[in-house]
C-alpha positions in Angstrom: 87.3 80.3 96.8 89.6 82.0 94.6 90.5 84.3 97.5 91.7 81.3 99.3 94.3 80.5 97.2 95.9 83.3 97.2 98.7 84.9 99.5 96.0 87.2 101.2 93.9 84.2 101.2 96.6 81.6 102.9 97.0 84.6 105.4 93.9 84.6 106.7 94.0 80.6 107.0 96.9 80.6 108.4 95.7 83.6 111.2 92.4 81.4 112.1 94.2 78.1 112.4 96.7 79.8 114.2 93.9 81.0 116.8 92.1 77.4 116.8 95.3 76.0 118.0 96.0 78.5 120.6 92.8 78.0 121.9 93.4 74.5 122.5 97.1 74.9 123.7 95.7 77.3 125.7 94.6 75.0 129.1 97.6 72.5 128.1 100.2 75.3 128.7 98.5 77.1 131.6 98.9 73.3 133.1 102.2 73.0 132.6 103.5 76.4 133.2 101.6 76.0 136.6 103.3 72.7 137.4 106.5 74.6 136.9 105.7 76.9 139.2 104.8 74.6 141.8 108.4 72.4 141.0 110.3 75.6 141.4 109.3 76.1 144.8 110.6 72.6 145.9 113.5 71.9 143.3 116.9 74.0 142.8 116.5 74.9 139.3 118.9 76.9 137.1 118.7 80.9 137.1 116.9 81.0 133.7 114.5 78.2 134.6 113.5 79.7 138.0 113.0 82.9 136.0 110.7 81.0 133.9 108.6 79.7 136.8 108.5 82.8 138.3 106.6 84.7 135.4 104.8 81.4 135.1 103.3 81.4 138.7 102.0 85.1 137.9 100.7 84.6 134.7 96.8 84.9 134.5 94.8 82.7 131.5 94.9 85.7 129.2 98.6 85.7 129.3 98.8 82.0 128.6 96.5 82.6 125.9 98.6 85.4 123.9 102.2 83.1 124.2 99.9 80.5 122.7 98.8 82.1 119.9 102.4 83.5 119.2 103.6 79.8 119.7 100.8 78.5 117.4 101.5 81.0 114.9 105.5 80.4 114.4 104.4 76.8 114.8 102.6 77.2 111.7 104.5 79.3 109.8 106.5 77.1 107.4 103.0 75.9 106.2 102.1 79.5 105.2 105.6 79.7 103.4 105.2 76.4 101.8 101.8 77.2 100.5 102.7 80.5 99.3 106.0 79.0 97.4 103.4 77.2 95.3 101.6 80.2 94.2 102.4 82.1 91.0 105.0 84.9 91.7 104.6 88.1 90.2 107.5 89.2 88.2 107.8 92.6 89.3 108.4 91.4 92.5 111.5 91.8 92.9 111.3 95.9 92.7 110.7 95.8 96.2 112.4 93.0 97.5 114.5 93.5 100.6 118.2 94.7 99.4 121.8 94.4 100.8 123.1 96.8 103.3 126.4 97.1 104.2 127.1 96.7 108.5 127.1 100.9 108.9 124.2 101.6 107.0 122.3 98.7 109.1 123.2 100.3 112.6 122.9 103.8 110.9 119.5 102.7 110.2 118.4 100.3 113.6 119.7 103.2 115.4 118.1 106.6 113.8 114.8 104.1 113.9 115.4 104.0 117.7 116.1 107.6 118.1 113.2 108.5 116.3 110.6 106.0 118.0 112.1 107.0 121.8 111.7 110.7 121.1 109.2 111.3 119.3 106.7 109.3 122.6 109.6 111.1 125.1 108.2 114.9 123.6 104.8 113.4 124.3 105.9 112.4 127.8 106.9 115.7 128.2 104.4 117.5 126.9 102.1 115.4 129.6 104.1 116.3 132.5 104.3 119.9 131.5 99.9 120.3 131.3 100.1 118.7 134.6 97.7 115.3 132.6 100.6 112.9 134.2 100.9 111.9 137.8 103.7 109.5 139.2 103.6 105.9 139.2 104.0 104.9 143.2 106.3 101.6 141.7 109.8 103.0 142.1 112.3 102.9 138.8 115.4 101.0 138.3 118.0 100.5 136.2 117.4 96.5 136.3 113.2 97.0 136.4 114.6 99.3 132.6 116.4 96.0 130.9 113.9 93.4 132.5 110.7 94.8 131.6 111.4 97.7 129.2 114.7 97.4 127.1 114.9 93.7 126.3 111.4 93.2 125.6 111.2 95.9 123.3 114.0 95.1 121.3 112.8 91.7 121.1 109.4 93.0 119.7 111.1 94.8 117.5 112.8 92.3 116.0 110.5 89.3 115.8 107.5 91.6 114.6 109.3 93.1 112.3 110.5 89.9 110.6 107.3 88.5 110.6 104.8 91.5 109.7 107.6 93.8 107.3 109.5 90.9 106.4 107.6 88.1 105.8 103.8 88.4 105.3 104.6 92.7 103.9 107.0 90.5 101.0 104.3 87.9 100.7 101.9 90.9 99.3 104.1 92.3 97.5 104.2 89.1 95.6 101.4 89.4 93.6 99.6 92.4 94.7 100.2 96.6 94.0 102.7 98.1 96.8 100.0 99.6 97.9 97.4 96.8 98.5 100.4 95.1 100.1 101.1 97.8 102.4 97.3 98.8 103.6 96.7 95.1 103.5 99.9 94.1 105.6 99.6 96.7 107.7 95.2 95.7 108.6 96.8 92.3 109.0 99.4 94.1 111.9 96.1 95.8 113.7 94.0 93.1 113.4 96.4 90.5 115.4 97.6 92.8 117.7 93.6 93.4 118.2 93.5 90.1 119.4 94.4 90.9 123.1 92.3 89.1 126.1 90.2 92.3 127.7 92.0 93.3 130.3 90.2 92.3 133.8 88.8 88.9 132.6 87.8 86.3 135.1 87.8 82.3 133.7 86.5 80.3 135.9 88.6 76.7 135.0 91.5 77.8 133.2 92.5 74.0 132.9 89.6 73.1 131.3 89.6 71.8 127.7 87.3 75.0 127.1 88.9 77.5 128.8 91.2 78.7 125.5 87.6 79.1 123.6 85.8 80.9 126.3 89.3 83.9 125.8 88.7 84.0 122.5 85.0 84.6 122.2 85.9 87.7 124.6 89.0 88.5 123.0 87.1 88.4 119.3 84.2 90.8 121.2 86.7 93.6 121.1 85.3 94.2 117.6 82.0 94.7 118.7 83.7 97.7 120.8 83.2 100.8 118.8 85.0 103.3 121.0 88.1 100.3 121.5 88.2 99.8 117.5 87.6 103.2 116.7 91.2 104.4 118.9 93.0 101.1 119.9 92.3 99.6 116.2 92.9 102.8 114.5 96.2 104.3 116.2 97.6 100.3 115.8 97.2 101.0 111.6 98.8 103.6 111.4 101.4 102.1 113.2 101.1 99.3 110.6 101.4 101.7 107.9 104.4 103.9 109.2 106.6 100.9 109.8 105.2 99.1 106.4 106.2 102.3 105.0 109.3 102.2 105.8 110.3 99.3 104.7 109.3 100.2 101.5 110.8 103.0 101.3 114.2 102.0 102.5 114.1 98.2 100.8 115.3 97.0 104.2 113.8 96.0 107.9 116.5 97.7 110.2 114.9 101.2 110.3 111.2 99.8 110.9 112.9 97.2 113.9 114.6 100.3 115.3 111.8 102.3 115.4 109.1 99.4 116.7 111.2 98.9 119.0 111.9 102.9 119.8 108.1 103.1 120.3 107.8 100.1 122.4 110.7 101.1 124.6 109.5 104.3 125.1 105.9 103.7 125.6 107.3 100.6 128.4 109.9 102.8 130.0 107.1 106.0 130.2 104.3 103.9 131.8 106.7 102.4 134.3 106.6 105.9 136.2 104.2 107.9 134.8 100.8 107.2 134.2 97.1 109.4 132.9 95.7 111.6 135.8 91.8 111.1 136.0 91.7 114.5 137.1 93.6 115.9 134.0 93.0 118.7 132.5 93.2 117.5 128.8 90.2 115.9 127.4 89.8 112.6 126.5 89.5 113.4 122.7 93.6 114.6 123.2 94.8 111.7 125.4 93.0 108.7 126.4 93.6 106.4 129.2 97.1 105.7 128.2 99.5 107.1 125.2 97.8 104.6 122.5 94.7 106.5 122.0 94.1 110.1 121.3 94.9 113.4 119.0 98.6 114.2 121.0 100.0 109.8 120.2 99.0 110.8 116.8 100.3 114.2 116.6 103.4 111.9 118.2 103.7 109.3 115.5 102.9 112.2 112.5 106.6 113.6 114.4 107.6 109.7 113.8 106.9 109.9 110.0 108.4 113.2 109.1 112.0 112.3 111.2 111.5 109.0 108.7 110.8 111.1 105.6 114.0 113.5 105.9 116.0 110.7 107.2 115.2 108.2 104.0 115.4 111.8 102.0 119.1 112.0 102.9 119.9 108.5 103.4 118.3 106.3 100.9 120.0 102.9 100.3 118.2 102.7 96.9 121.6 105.0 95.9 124.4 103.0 96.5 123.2 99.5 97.5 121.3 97.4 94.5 122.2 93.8 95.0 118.8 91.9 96.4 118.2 89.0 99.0 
């Protein structure tokens, strides 16, 4: 009980009621996002609306499922800050509070985060392509196919992960809890939700039943009884977690960890677009999985993520010159 009331504790509550009600919102959406579709095809609608309808039309259940869950989540989220506000602050808390930049150091920072995430996956990609493990996507590539599914998605990612996981629940820890319980914690907290992805492949039989949210989470929850998913998947998204928590410690500030989340994502979007894992390559598995989330050369990748961070925090620390907090 006393775990409960705590900011770890009003985490978790606030993660499994965020789940409960995307389980029910689940069906509701997938109705209505169906019904759109259906409209769109007889009414004139707006650019942006027929957009909408489009990816609404294509969306499978497990889709509907993970916008739930994010729309439960935000949903729920001034309850989380309410609850927390009531809690006992620690005073040292403010050590590691997030601090004022000035405009250049913030684009100095969003865009050596960028760099950084985009190469360091890029030298993978190229390393890939040059042991012959990558073979061509048969999609072709275009420079409106590179905003649409790659660019603006990824900085979005960036930006609203960031906020929440670094900004929010990373600041919640540090609250009350040692920098580094806040930043293992924060950063099992990143793995875990991202963990809780529909299996790819899965077949509901009524998504517009009342159940149909519940029977995606039972086989979205089974990915823990994976052990080869949890041991790469789970593994490689922690220390993810822990190199963006990182940091954020480190530099008192969220623009370096959005630049580089959103480095890796555009990267790892734009890469997969035309390139993909040859089942007849000539790496094992043990050095690249399926895709570039799982194996030895993605982690050899993101230790070539943290060391870029290390020298560039080395030489351009805000912690110098920049004191006021927010």
């Amino acid at each position: 009980m006393r775990f409960l009331k705590s900011e770890a504790g009003a985490i978790i509550l606030w993660l499994a009621a965020s789940l409960l009600a995307a389980a029910f919102l689940t069906p509701n959406l997938y109705g209505w996002g169906k019904a759109l579709s259906a409209s769109a095809e007889l009414v004139d609608y707006p650019a942006a609306v027929e957009s909408i309808a489009s990816s609404a039309g294509r969306a499978k259940p497990d889709r509907y499922f993970s916008r739930s869950l994010l729309i439960s989540a935000l949903a729920l989220l001034p309850l989380l800050i309410l609850r927390v506000k009531c809690l006992p602050r620690d005073p040292l808390a403010d050590v590691y509070a997030l601090r004022r930049l000035s405009w250049s150091k913030r684009l100095t920072h969003l865009a050596s985060g960028l760099l950084i995430g985009t190469a360091s996956l890029g030298a993978l990609a190229l390393v890939l392509e040059a042991t012959g493990a990558a073979v061509p996507r048969e999609s072709e590539f275009s420079i409106v196919k590179f905003f649409s599914k790659a660019f603006v998605p990824a900085m979005g990612v960036g930006l609203v992960e960031e906020l929440i996981f670094r900004g929010l629940l990373l600041g919640l820890w540090l609250r009350t809890y040692p920098v580094r319980t806040a930043w293992i914690g924060s950063s099992l907290m990143f793995s875990v939700v991202h963990f809780l992805s529909p299996p790819d492949g899965m077949v509901i039989a009524d998504p517009s039943a009342w159940y149909a949210g519940f029977e995606i989470l039972v086989s979205t929850l089974g990915h823990f009884a994976n052990p080869l998913f949890f041991v790469t998947d789970f593994t490689m998204l922690t220390i993810i977690g822990l190199l963006l928590g990182w940091c954020r410690i480190r530099t008192f500030s969220l623009w370096l960890p959005i630049g580089l989340h959103a480095g890796l994502v555009l990267a790892l979007k734009t890469i997969s677009m035309v390139r993909g894992i040859s089942i007849e390559s000539p790496l094992p598995q043990w050095m690249i999985g399926n895709d570039l989330k799982s194996g030895l050369l993605p982690l050899a990748a993101l230790g070539t993520c943290f060391t870029c961070c290390h020298l560039f925090i080395r030489f351009f620390s805000p912690a110098k010159n920049d004191t006021s907090t927010r």
